[in-house]
VOSE-319806 format. One line per 8 residues: number of its first residue (from 1); their letters; for each residue x, y, z of N, C-alpha, C. Coordinates in nm, 4 decimals. Atoms other than C-alpha are relative to their C-alpha. Layout:
! VOSE-319806
NUM = A = X/Y/Z/X/Y/Z/X/Y/Z; ... .
//
This chain:
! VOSE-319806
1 = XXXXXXXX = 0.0832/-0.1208/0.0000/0.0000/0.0000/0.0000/0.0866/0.1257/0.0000; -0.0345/-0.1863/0.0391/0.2530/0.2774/0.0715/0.0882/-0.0340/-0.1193; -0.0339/-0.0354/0.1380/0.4325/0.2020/-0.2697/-0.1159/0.0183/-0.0325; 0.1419/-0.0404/0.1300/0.0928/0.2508/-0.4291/-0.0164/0.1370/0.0138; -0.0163/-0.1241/-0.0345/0.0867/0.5860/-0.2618/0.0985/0.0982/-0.0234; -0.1449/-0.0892/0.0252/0.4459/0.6661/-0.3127/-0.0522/0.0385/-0.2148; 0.0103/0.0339/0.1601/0.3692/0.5699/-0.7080/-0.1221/0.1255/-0.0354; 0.1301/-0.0512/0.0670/0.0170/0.7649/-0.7214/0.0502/0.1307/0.0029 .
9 = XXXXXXXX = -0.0389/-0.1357/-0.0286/0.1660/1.0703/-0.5640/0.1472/0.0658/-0.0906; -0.0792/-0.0389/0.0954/0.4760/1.0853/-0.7914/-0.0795/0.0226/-0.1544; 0.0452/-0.0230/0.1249/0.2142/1.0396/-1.1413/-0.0390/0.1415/0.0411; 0.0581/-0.1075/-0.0231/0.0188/1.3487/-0.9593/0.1145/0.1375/-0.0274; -0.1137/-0.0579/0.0252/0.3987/1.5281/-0.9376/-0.0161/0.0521/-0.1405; -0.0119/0.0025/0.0801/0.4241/1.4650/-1.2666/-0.0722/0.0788/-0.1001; 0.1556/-0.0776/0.0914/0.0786/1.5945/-1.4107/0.0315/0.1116/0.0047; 0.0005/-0.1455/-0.0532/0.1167/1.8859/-1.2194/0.1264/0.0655/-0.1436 .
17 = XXXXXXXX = -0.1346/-0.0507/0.0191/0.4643/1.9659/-1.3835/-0.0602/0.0207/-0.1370; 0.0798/0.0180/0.1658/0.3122/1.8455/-1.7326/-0.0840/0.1657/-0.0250; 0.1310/-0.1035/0.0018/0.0133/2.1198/-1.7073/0.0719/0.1214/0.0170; -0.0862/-0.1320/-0.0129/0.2663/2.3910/-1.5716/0.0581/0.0536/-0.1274; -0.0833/-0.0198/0.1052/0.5106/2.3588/-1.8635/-0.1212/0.0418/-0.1449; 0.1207/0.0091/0.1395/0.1852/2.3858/-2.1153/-0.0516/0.1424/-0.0026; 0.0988/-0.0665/0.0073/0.0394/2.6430/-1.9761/0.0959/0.1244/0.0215; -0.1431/-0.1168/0.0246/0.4402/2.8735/-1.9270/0.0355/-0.0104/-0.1462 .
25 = XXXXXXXX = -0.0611/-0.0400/0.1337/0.5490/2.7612/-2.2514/-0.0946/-0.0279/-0.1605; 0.1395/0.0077/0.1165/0.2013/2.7024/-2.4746/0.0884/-0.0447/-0.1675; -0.0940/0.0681/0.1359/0.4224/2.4597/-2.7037/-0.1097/-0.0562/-0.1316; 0.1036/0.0117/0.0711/0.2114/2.3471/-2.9962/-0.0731/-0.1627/0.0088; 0.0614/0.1317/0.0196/-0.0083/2.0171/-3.0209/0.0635/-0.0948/0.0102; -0.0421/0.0674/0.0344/0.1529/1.8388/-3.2067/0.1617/-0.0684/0.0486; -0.1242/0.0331/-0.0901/0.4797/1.8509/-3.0196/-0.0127/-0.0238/0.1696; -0.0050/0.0469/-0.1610/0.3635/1.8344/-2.6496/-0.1533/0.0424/0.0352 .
33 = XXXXXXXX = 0.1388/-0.0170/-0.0692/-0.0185/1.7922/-2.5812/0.0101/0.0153/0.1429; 0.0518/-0.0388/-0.0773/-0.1842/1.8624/-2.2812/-0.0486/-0.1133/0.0993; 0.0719/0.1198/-0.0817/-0.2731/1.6075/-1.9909/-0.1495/-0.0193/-0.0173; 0.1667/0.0300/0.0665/-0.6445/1.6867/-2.0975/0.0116/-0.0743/-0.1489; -0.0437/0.0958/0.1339/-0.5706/1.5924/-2.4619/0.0072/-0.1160/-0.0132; 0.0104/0.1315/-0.0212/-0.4422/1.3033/-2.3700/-0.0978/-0.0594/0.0505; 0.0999/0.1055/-0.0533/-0.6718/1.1816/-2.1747/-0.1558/-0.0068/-0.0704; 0.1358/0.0241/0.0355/-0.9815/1.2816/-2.3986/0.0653/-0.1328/-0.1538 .
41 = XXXXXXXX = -0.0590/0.0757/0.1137/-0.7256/1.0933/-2.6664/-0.0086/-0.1961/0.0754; 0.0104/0.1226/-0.0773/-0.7322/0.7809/-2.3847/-0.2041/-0.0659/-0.0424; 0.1801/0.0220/-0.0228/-1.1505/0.8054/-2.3557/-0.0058/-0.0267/-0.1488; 0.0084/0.0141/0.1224/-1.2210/0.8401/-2.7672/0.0509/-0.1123/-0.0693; -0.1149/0.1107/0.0738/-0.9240/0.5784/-2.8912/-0.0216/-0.1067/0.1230; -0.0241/0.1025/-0.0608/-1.0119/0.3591/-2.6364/-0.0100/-0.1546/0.0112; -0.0037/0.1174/0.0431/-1.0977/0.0614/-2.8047/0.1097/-0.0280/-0.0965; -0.1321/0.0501/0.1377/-0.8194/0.0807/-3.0624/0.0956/0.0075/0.1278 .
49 = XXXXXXXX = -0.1416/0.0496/-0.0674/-0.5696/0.1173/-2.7920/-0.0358/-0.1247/0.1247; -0.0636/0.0652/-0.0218/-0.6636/-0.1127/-2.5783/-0.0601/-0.1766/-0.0698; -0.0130/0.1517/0.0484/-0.7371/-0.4107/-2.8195/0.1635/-0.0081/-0.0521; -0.1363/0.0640/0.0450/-0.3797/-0.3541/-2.9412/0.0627/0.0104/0.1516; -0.0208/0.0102/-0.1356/-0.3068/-0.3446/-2.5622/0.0283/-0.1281/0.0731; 0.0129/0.2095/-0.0155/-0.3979/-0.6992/-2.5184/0.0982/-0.0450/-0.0908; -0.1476/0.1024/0.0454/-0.1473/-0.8219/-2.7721/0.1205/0.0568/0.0449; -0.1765/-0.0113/-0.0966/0.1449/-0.6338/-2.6144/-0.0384/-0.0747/0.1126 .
57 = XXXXXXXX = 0.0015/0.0367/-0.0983/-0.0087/-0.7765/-2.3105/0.0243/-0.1400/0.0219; -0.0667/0.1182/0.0129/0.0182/-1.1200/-2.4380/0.1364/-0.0226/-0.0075; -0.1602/-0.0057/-0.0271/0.3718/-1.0557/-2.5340/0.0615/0.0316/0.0917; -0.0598/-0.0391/-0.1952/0.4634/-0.9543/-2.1894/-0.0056/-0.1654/0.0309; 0.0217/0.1012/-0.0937/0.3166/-1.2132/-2.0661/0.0547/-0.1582/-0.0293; -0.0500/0.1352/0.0600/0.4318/-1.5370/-2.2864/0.1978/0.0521/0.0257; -0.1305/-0.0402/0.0389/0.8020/-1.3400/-2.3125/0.0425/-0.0134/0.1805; -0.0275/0.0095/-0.1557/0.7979/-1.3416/-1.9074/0.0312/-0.1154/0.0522 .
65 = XXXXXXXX = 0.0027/0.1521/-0.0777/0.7149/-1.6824/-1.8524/0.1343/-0.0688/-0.0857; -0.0741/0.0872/0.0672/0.9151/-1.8104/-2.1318/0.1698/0.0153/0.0410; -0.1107/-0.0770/-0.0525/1.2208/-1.5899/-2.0110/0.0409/-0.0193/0.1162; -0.0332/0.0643/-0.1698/1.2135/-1.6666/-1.6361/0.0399/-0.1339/-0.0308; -0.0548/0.1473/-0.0163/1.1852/-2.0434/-1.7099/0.1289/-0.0519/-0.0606; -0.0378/0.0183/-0.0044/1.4751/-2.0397/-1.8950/0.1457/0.0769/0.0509; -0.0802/-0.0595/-0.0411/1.6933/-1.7880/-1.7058/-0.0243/-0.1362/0.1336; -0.0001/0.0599/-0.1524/1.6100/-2.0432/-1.3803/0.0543/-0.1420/-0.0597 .
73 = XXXXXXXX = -0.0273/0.1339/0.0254/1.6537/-2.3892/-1.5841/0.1796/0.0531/-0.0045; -0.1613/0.0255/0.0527/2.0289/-2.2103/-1.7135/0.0423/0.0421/0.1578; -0.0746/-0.0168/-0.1071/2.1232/-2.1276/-1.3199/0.0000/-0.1117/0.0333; -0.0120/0.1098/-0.0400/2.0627/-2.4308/-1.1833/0.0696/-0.0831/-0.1018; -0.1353/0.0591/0.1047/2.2691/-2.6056/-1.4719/0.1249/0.0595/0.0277; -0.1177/-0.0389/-0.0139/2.5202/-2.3871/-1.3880/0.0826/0.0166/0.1434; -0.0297/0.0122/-0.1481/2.5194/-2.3933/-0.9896/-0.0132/-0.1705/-0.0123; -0.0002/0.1544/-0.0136/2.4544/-2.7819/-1.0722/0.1421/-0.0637/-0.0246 .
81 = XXXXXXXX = -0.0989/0.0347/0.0941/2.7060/-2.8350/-1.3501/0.1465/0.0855/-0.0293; -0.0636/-0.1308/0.0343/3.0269/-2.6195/-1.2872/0.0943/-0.0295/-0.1266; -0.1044/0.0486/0.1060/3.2191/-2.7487/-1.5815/-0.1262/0.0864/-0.1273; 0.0408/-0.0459/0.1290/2.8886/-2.6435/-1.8192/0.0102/0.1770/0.0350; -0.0347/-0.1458/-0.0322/2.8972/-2.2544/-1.6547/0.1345/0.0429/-0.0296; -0.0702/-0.0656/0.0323/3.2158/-2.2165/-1.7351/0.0350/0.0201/-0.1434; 0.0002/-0.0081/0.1314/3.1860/-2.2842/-2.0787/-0.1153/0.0901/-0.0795; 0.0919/-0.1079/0.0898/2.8117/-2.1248/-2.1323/0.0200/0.1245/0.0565 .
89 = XXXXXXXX = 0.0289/-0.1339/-0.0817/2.8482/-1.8242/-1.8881/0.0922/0.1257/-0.0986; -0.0461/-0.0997/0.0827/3.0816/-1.6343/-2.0990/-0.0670/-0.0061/-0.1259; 0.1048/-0.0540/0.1190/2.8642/-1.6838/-2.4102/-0.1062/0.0735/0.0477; 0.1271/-0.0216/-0.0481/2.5768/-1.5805/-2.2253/0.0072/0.1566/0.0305; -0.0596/-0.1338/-0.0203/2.7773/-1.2554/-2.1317/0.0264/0.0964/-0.1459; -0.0626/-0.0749/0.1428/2.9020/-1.2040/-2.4901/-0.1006/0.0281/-0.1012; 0.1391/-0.0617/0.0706/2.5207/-1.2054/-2.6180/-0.0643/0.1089/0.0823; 0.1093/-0.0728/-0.0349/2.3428/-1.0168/-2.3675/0.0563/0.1571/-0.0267 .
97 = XXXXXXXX = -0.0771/-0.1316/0.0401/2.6449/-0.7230/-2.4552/-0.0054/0.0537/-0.1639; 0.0880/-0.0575/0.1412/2.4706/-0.6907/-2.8089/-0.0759/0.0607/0.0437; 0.1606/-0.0665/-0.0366/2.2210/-0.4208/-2.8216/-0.0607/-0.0495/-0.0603; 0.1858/0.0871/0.0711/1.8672/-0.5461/-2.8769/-0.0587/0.0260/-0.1011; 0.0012/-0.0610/0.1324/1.8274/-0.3291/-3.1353/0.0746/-0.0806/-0.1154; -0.0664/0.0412/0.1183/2.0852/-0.5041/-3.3298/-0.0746/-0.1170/-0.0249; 0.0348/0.1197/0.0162/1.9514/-0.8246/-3.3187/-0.1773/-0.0175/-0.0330; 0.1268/-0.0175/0.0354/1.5705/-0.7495/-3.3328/-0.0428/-0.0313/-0.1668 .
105 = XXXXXXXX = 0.0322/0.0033/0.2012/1.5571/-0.7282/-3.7623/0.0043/-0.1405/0.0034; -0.0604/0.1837/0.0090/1.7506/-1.0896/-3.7350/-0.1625/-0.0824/0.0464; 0.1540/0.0845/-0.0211/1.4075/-1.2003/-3.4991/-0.0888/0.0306/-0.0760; 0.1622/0.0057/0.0379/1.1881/-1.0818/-3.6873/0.0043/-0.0698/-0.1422; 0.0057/0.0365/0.1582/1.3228/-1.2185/-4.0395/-0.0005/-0.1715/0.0552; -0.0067/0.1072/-0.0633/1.3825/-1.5158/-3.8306/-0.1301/-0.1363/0.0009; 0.1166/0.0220/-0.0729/1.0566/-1.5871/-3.6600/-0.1103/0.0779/-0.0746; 0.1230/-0.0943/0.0205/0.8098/-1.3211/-3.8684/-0.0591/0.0783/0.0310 .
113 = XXXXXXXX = 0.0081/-0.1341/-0.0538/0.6384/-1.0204/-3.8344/-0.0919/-0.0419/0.1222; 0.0535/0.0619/-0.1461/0.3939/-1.2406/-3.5739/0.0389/0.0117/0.1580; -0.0262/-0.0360/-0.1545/0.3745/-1.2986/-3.1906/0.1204/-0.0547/0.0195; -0.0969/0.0993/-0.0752/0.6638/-1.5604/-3.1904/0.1331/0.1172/-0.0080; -0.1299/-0.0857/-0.0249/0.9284/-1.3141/-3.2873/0.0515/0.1512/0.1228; -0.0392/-0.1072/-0.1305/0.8190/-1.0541/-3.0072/0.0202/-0.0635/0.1405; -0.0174/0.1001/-0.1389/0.7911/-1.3372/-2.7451/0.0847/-0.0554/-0.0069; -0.1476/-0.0021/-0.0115/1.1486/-1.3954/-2.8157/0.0896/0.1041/0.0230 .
121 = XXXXXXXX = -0.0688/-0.1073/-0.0735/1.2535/-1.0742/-2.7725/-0.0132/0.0208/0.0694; 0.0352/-0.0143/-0.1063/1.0867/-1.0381/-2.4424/0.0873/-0.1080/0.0435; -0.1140/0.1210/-0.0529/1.2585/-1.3601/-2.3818/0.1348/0.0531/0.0059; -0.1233/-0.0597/0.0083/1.5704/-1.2339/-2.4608/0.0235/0.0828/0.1005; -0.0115/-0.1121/-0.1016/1.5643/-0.9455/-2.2281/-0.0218/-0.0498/0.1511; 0.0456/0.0365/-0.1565/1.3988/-1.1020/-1.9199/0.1123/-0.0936/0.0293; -0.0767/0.1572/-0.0267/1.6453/-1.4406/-1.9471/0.0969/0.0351/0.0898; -0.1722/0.0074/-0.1057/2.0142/-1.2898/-1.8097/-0.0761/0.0546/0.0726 .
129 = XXXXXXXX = 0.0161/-0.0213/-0.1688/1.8367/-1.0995/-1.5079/-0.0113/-0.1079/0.0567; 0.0608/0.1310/-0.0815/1.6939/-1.4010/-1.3883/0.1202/-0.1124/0.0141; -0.0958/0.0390/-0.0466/1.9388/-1.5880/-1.4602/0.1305/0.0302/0.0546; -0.1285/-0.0225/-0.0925/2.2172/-1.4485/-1.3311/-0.0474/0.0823/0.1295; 0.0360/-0.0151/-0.1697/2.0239/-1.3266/-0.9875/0.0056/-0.1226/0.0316; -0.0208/0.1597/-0.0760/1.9866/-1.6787/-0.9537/0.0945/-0.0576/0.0451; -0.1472/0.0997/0.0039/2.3225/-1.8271/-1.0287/0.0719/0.0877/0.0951; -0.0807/-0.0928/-0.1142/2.4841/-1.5502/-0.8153/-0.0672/-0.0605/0.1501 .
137 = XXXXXXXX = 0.0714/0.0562/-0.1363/2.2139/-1.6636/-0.5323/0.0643/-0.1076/0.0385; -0.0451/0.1254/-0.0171/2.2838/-2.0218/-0.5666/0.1903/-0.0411/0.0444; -0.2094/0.0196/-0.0495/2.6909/-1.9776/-0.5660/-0.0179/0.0609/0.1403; -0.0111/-0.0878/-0.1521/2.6459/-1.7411/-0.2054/-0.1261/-0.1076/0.0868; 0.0612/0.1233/-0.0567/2.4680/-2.0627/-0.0680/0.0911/0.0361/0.1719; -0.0289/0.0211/-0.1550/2.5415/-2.0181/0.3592/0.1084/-0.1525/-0.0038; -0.1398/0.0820/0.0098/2.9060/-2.2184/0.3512/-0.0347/-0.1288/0.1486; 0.0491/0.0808/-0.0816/2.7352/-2.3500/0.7074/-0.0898/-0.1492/-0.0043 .
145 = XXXXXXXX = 0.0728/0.1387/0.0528/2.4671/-2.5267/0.5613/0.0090/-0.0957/-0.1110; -0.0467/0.0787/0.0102/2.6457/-2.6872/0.3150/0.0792/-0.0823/0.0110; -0.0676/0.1239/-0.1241/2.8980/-2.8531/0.5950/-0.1256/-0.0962/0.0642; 0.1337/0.0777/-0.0228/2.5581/-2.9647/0.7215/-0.0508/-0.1056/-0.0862; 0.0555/0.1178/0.1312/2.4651/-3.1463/0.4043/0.0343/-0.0885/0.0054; -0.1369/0.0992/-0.0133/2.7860/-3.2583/0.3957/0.0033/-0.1349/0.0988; -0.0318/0.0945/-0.0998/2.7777/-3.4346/0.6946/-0.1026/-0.1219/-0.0023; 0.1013/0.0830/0.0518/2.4185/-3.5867/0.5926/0.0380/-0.1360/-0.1063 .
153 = XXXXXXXX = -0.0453/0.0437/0.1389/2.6152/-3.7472/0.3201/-0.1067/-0.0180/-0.1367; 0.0771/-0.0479/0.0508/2.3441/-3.5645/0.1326/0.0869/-0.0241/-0.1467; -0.0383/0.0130/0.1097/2.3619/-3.6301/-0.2694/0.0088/0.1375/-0.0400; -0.0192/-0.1372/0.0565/2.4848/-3.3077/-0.4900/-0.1374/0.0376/-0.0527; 0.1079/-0.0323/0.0633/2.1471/-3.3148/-0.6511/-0.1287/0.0224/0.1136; 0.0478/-0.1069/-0.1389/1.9954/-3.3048/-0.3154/0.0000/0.1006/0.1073; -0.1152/-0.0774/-0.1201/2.2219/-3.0873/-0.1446/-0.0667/0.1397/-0.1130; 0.0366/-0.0680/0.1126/2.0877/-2.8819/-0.4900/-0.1130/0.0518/0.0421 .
161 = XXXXXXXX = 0.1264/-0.0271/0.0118/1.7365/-2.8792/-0.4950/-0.0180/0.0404/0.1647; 0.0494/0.0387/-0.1441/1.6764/-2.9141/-0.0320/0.0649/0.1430/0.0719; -0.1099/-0.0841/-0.0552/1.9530/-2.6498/0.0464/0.0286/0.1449/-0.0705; 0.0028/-0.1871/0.0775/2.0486/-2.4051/-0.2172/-0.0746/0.0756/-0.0305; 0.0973/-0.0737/0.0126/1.7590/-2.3498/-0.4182/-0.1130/0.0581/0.1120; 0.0856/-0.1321/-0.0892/1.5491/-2.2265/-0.0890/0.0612/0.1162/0.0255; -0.1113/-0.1260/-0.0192/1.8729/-2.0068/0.0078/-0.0482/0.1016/-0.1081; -0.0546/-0.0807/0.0690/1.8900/-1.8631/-0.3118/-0.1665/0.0558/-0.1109 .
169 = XXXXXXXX = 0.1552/-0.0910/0.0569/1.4483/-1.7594/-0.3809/0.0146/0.1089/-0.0132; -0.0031/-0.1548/0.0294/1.5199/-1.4102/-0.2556/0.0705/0.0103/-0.1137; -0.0797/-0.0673/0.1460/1.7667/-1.3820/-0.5460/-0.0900/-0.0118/-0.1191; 0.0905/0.0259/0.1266/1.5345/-1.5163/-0.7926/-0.1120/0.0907/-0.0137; 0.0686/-0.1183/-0.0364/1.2757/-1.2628/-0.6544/0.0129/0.1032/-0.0451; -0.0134/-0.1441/0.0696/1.5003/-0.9908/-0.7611/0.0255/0.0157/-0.1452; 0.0281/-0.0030/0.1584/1.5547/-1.0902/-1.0914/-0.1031/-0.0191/-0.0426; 0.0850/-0.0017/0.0228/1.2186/-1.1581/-1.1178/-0.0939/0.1285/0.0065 .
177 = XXXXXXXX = 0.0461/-0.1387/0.0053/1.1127/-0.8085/-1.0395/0.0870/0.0791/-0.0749; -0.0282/-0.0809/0.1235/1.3719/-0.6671/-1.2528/-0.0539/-0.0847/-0.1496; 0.0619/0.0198/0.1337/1.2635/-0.8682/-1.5678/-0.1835/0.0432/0.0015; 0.1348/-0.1151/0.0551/0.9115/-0.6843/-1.5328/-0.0017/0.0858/-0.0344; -0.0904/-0.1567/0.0631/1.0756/-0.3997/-1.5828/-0.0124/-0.0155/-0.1680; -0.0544/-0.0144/0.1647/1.2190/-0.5077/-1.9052/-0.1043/-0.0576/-0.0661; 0.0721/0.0620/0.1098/0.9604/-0.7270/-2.0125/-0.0812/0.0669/-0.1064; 0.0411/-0.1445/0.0873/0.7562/-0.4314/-2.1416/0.0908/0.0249/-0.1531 .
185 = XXXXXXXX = -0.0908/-0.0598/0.1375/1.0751/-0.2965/-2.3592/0.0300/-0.1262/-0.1173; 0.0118/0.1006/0.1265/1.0914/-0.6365/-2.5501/-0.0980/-0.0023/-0.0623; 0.0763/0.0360/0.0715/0.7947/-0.6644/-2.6570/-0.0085/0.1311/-0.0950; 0.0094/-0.1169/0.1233/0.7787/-0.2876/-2.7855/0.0965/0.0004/-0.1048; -0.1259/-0.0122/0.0568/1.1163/-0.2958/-2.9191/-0.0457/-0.1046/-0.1532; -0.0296/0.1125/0.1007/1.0308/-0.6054/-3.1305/-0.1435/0.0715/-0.0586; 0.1380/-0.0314/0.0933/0.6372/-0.4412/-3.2296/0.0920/0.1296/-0.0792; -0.0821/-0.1441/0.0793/0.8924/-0.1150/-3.3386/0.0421/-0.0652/-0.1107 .
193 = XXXXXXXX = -0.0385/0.0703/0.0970/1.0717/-0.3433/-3.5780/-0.0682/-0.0563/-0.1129; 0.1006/0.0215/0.0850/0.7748/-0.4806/-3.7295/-0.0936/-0.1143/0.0643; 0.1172/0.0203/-0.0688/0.4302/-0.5570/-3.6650/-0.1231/0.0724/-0.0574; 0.1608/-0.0893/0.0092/0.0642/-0.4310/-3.7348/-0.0954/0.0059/0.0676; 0.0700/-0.0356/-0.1330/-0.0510/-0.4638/-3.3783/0.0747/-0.0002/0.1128; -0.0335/0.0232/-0.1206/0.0449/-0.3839/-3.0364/0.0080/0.1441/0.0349; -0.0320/-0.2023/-0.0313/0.0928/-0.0249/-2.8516/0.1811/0.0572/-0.0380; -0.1453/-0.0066/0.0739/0.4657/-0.0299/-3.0433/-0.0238/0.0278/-0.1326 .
201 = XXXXXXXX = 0.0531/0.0150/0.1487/0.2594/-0.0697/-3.3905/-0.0816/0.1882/0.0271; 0.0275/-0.1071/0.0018/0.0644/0.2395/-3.2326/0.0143/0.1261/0.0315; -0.0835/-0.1078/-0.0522/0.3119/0.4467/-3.1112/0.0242/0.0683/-0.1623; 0.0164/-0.0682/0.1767/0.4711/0.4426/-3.4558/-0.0825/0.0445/-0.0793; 0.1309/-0.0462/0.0996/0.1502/0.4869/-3.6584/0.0056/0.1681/0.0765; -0.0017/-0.1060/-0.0891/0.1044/0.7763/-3.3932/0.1119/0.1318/-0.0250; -0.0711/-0.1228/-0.0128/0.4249/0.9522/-3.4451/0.0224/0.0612/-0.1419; 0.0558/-0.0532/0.1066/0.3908/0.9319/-3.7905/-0.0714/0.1082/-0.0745 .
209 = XXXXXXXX = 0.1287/-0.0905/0.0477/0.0914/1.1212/-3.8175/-0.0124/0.1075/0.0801; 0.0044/-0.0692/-0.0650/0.2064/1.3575/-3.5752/-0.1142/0.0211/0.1030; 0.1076/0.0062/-0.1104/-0.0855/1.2370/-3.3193/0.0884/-0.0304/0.1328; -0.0176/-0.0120/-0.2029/0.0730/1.3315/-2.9930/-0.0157/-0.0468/0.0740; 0.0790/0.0270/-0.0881/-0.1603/1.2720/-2.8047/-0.0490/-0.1674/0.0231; 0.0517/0.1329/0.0523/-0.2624/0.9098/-2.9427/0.1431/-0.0650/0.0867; -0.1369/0.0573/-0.0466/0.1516/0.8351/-2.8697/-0.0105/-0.0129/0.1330; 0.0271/0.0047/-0.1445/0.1230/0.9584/-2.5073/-0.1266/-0.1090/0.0661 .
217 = XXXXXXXX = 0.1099/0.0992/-0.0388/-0.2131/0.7859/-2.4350/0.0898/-0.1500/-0.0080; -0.0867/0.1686/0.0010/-0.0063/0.4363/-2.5666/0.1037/0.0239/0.0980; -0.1355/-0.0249/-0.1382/0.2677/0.5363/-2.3235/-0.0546/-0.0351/0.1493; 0.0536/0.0452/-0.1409/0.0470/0.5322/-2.0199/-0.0621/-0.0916/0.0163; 0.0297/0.1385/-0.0379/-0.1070/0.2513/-2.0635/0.1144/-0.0892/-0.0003; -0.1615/0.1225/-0.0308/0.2571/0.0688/-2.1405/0.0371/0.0060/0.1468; -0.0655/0.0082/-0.1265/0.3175/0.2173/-1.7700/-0.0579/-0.0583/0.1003; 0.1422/0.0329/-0.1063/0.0147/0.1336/-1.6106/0.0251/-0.1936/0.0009 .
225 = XXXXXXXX = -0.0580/0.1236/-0.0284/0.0978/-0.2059/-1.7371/0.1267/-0.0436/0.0528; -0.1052/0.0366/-0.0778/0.4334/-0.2290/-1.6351/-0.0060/0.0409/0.1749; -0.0114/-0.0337/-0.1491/0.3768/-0.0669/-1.2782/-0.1163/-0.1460/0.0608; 0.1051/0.0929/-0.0696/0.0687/-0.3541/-1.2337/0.0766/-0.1569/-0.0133; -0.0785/0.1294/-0.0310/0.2967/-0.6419/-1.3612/0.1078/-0.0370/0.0845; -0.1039/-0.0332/-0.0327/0.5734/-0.4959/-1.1477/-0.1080/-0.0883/0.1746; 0.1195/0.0244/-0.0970/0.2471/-0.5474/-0.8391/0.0146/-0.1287/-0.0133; 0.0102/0.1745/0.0431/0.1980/-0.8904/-0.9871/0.1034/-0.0898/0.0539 .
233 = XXXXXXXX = -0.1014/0.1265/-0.0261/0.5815/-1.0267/-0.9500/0.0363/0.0069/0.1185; 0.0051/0.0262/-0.1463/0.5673/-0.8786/-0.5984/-0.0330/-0.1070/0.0700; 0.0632/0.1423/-0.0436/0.3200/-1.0823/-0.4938/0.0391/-0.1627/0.0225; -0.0967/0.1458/0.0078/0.4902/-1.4031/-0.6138/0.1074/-0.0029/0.0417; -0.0987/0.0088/-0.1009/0.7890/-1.3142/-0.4741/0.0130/0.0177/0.0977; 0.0364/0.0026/-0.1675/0.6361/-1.2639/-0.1425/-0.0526/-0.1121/0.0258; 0.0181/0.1817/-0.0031/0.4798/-1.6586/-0.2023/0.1063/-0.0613/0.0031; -0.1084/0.1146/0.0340/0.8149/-1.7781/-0.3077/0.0769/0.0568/0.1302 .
241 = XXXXXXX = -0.0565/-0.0366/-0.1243/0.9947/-1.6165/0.0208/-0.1391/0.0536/0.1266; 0.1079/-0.0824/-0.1133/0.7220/-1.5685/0.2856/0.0669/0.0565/0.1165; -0.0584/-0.0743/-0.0785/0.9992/-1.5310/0.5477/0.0813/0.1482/0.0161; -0.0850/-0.1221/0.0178/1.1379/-1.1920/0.3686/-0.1260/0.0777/-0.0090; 0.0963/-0.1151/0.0140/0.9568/-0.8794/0.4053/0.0142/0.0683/-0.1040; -0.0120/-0.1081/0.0951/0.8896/-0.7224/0.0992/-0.0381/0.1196/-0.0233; -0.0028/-0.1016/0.0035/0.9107/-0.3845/0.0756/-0.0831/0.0643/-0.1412 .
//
């Protein structure tokens, strides 16, 4: 609740500032509408933005899941298997240091102007947080409790799953709240590239045509969704650690 407050009272900040600057420097339309504007541009367009709303929202949402599960399958391979981490972890480093941009054209000639090529770019983006909060978690494993294991003459694969992976939830937690973050920018990034739906398809159309206002309107709903999926991975990461207080 008081992030929801901290959050509501910073958009209000914001408005305010918006409405000031409009009404000191009376810039024109087409370059910086008006928080009314927008929002009669939200009410009017509101079935075109948000049916293309829902397919970015699918792409969030398939690019999240698909992205976590395999940022968590490649830590545990790599806190499992240290012989395969040392061989994939530096590839894994030497892709995610491409910009996304570069590689985006490649998915989409790849995969098509369709959903699969934006729910790989969301993938793409969400995968190294996750996985590497994890694998960092899992290596800073309490040195105590695995003398404890030890002494169990606990198997590596149980000493794995019984021991580390609970240690190392909070970490997964935080990469899991930073890939909500990003998950958003994949999917736009990849509707920017090409596409003929999503609020990325109607940004562009939007700036195109010098509709301002249409652009902004798609903007706040991209935030509105990212601040509610951001809500969302709380939640689950307050299920997957109940003993940490989340803030």
């Amino acid at each position: 609740m008081g992030m929801l407050v901290r959050i509501t009272g910073a958009l209000l900040a914001v408005l305010l500032c918006w409405q000031l600057a409009i009404w000191a420097l009376q810039p024109p339309r087409f370059i910086l509408p008006g928080p009314g504007s927008v929002f009669v541009a939200l009410i009017e367009q509101r079935h075109y933005l948000l049916t293309n709303a829902a397919i970015t929202v699918l792409e969030i949402l398939l690019g999240l899941f698909f992205g976590a599960v395999a940022g968590i399958l490649t830590a545990l391979l790599v806190a499992g298997l240290p012989g395969f981490g040392q061989i994939v972890w530096p590839l894994l480093l030497v892709l995610q240091a491409l910009p996304v941009f570069a590689i985006a054209p490649l998915l989409v000639l790849w995969f098509g102007f369709g959903l699969a090529s934006k729910v790989v770019m969301a993938s793409l983006i969400i995968f190294f947080p996750v996985a590497s909060a994890f694998a960092d978690a899992l290596r800073r494993t309490n040195q105590d409790l695995l003398d404890a294991a030890a002494l169990t003459q606990a198997t590596p694969l149980a000493t794995l799953f019984l021991i580390r992976v609970p240690s190392a939830l909070p970490g997964l937690g935080s990469g899991l709240r930073v890939a909500a973050v990003f998950a958003p920018i994949g999917a736009v990034i990849g509707e920017w590239v090409g596409a003929s739906r999503g609020l990325g398809f109607v940004m562009l159309q939007a700036n195109a045509r010098m509709q301002t206002d249409t652009l902004f309107a798609a903007l706040i709903i991209l935030a509105v969704l990212t601040i509610v999926l951001r809500f969302l991975v709380d939640a689950f990461a307050a299920r997957l650690t109940p003993w940490m207080q989340v803030s």
